[in-house]
C-alpha positions, -999 to +999 in steps of 0.1 A: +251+013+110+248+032+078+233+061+068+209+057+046+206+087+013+184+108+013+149+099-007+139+113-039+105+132-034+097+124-073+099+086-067+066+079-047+071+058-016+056+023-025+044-006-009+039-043-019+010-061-016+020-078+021+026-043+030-005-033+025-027-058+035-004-055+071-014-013+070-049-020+060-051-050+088-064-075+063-054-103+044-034-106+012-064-121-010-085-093+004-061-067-011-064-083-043-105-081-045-102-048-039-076-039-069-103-065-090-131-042-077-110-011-081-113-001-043-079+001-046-056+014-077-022-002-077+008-004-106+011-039-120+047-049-117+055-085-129+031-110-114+028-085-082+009-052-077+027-020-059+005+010-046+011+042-034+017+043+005-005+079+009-030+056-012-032+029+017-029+053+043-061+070+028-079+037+026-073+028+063-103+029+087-103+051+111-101+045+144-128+040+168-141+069+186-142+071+221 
């Protein structure tokens, strides 16, 4: 096993759009309404989006009280 460098903390930690739909618990089509409906800002890359992982993790639900 390797050791992987350490990370940059001026390159933000992103995520594609399968990774967020899987954090946010929805599907990949739903994602991309949100990004149309600007729910969701993301950074155009190619044909693809990529968003900020603290952007996802802010858009999460919470979880249910008890």
């Amino acid at each position: 096993m390797t050791a992987s460098a350490p990370r940059d903390p001026k390159i933000p930690d992103l995520v594609s759009i399968q990774e967020a739909a899987d954090l946010l618990g929805i599907s990949k089509q739903a994602v991309h309404k949100r990004v149309d409906r600007g729910q969701l800002v993301g950074a155009p890359v190619g044909n693809t989006y990529v968003f900020r992982r603290v952007v996802i993790e802010a858009a999460r639900p919470a979880p249910p009280a008890e």
